[in-house]
Kinemage of the C-alpha trace (Angstrom):
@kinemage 1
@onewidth
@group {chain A} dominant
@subgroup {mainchain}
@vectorlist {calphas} color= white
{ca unk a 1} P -140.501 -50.541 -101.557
{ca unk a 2} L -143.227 -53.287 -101.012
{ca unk a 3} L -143.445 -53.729 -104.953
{ca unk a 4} L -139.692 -54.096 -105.299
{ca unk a 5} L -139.342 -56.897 -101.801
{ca unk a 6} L -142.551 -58.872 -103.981
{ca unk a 7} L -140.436 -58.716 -107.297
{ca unk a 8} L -137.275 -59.751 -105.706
{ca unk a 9} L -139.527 -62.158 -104.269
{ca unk a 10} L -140.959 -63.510 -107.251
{ca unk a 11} L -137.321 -64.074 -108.752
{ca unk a 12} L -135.960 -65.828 -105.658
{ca unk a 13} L -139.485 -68.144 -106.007
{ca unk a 14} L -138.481 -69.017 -109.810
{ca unk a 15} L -135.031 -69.669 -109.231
{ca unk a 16} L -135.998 -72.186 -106.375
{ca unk a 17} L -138.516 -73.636 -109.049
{ca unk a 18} L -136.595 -73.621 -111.694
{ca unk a 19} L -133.144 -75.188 -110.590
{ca unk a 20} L -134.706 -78.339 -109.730
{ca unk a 21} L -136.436 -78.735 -112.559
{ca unk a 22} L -133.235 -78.017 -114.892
{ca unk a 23} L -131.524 -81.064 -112.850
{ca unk a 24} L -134.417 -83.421 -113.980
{ca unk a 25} L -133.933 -82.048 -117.963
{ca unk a 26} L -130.303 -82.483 -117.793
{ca unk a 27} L -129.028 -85.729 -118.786
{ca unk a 28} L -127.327 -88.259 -116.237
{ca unk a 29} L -124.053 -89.094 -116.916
{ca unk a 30} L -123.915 -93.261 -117.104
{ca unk a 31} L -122.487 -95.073 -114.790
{ca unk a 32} L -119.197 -95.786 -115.168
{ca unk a 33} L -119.043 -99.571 -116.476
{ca unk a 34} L -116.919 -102.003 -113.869
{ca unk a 35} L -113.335 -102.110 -114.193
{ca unk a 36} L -112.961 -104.980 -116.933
{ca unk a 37} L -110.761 -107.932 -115.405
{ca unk a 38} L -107.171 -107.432 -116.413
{ca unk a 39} L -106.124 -109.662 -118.986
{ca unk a 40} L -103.076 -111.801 -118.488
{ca unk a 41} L -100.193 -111.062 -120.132
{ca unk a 42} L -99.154 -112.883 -122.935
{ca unk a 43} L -96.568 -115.347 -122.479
{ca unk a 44} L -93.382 -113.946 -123.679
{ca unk a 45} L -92.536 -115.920 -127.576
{ca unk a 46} L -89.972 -119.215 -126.713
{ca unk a 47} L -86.287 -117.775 -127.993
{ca unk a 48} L -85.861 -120.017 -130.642
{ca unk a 49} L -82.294 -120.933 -129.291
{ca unk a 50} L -83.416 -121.235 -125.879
{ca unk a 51} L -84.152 -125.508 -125.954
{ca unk a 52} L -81.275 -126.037 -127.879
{ca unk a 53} L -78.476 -127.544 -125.284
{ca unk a 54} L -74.532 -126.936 -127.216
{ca unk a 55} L -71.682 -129.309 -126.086
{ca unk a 56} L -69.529 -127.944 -123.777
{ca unk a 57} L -66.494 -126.175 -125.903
{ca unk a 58} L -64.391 -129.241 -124.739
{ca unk a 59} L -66.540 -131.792 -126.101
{ca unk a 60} L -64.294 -134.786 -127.706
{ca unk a 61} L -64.798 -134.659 -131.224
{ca unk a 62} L -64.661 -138.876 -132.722
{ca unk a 63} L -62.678 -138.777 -136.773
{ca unk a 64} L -64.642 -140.452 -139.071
{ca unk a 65} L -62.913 -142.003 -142.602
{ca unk a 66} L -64.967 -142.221 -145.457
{ca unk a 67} L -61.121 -143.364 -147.035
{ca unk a 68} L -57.424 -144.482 -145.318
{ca unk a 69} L -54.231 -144.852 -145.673
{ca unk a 70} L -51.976 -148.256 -145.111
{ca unk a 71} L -50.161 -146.266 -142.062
{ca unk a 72} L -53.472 -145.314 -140.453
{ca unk a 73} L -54.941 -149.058 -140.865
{ca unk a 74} L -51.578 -150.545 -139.875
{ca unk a 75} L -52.456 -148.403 -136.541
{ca unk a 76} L -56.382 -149.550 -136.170
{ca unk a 77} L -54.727 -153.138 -136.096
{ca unk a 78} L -51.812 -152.747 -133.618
{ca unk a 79} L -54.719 -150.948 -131.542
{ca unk a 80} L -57.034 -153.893 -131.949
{ca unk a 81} L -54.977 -156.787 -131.857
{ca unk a 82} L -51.562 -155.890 -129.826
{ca unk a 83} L -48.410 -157.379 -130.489
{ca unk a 84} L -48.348 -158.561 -134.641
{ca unk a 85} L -46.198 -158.186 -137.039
{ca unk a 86} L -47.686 -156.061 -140.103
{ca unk a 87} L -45.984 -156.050 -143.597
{ca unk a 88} L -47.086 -153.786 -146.086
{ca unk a 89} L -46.636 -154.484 -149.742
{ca unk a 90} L -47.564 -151.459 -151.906
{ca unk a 91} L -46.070 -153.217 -155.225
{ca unk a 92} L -50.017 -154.247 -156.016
{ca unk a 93} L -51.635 -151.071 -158.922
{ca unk a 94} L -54.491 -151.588 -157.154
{ca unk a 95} L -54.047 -151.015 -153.669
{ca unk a 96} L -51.842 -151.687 -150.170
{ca unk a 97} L -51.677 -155.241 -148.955
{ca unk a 98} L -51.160 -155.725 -145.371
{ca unk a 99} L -49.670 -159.062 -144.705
{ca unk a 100} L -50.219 -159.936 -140.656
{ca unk a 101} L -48.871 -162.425 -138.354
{ca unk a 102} L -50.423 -162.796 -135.152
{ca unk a 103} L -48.496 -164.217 -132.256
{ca unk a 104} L -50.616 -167.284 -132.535
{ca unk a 105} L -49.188 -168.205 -135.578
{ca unk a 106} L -52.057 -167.447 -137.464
{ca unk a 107} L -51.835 -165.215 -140.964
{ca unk a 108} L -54.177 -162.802 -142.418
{ca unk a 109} L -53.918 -160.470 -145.195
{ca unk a 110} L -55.906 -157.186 -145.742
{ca unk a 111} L -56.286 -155.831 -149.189
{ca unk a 112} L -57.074 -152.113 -149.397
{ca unk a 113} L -59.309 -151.388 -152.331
{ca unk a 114} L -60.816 -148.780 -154.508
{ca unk a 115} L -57.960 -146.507 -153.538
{ca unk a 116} L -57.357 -143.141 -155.049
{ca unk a 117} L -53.798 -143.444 -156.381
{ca unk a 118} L -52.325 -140.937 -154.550
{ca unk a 119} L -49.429 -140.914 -152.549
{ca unk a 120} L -50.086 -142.349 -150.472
{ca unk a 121} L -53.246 -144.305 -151.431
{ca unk a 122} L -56.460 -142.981 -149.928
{ca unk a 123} L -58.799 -146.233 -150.338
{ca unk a 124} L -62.767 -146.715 -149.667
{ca unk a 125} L -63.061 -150.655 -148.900
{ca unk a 126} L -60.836 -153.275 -147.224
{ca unk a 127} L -60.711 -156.858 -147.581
{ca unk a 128} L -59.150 -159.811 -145.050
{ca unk a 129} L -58.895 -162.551 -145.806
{ca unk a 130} L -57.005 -165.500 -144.512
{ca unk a 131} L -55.418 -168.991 -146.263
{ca unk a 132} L -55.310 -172.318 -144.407
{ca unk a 133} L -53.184 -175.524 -145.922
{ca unk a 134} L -54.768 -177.191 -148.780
{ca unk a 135} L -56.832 -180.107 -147.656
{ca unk a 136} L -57.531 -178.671 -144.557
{ca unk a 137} L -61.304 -178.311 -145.030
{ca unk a 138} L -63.573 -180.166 -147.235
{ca unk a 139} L -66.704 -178.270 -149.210
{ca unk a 140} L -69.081 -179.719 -146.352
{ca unk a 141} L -67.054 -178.091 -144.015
{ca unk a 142} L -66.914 -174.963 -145.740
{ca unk a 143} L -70.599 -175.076 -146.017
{ca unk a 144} L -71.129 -175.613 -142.367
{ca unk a 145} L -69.274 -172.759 -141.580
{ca unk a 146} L -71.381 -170.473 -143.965
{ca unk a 147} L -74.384 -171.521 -142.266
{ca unk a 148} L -73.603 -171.556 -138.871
{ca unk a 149} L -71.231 -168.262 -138.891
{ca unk a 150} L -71.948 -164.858 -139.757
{ca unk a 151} L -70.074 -161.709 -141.112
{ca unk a 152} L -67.392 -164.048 -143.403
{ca unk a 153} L -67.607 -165.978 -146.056
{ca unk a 154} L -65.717 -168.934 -146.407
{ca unk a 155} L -64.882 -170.665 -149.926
{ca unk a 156} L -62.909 -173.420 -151.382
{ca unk a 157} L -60.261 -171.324 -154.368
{ca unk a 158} L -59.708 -173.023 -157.978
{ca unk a 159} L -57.317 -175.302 -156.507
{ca unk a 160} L -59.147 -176.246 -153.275
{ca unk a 161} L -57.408 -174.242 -150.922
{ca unk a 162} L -59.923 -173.124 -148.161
{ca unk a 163} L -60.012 -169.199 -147.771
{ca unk a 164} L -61.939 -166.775 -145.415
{ca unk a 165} L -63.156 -163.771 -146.651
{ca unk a 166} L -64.692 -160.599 -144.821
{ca unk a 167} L -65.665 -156.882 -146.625
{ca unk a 168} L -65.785 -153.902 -145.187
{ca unk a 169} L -66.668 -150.311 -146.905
{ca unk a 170} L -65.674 -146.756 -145.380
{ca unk a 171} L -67.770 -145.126 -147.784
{ca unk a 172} L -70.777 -142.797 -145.815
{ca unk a 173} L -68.103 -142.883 -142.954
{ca unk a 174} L -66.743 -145.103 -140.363
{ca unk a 175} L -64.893 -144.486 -137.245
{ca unk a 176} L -61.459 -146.241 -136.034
{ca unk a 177} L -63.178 -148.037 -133.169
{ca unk a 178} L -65.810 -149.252 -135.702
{ca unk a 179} L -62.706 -150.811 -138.095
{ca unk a 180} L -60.853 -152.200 -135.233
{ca unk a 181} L -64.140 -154.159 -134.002
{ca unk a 182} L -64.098 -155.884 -137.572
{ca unk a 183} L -60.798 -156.333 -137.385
{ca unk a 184} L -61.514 -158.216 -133.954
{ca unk a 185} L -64.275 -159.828 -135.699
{ca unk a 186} L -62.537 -161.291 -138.308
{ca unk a 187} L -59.288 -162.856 -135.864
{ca unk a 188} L -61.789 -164.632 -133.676
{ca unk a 189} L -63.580 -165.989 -137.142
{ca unk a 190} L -59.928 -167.086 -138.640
{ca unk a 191} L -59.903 -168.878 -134.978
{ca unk a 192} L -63.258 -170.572 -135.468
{ca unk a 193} L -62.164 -171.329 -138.833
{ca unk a 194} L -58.732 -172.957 -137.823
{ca unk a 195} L -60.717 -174.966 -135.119
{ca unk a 196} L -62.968 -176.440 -137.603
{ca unk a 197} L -60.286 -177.538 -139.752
{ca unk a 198} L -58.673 -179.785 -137.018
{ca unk a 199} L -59.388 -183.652 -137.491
């Protein structure tokens, strides 16, 4: 009885010894690094659409002529100018003549050029042009007005009759507002040009 209580000593004694000494031999677990910070979150990718602004579905949409008919220029005056009397001549091959009287008394004629030959005449350039009475202007007037006026171009023809000439080209595209401003243009120059011619 007294060896078995020393034996069952003996194993309580080596137990005791040995569990802390299995503790030291076991490895430690590491320590559990810190929580990294979160990283932000990306900023969501720009819609590729979403700077783009569209016009409202009632946006007013402006017709621009890269050609035009006599009808549609005989409108651009009347819309520019008011009360005139327009005459179209479509006897010329090469294009629609628009003869104008303005209530002033004053004449001008557009030619409608490079025109398509259709019916009717689709054409890409206009010319005005306007005639005063022979005599009325000498070549240093006409050279005066040259250099002190611009978009016109004022000449003597083969039998000294003073003219006024003015171009304009649709081609690349105009718009109705932009042909009745040089229509505009080129009354108020036939008015300079009148002025000038007075004694």
């Amino acid at each position: 009885m007294l060896n078995a209580l020393r034996f069952g000593g003996l194993i309580c004694a080596a137990a005791a010894f040995a569990l802390p000494a299995l503790a030291q031999s076991t490895p430690a677990k590491p320590a559990a690094a810190p929580a990294a910070a979160a990283k932000p979150a990306a900023p969501a990718e720009a819609s590729p659409t979403k700077d783009i602004v569209l016009p409202p579905s009632n946006a007013t949409v402006i017709p621009t002529y890269n050609s035009m008919n006599s009808e549609t220029m005989m409108a651009i005056i009347r819309a520019a100018q008011g009360q005139v009397q327009i005459t179209p001549d479509g006897s010329d091959p090469d294009g629609p003549v628009l003869k104008v009287q303005m209530s002033n008394g004053l004449n001008y004629t557009v030619f409608m050029n490079d025109c398509d030959g259709g019916s009717p005449a689709l054409c890409k350039s206009l010319q005005f042009q306007a005639t005063l009475p022979p005599g009325s202007l000498n070549f240093a007037q006409v050279n005066s007005f040259n250099v002190n006026m611009r978009y016109a171009t004022a000449f003597l023809s083969d039998k000294g009759v003073p003219q006024l000439r003015m171009d304009t080209d649709l081609r690349g595209g105009t718009t109705a507002d932009h042909i009745a401003y040089a229509v505009r243009i080129f009354v108020k120059l036939v008015g300079d040009y009148v002025v000038q011619a007075k004694p």
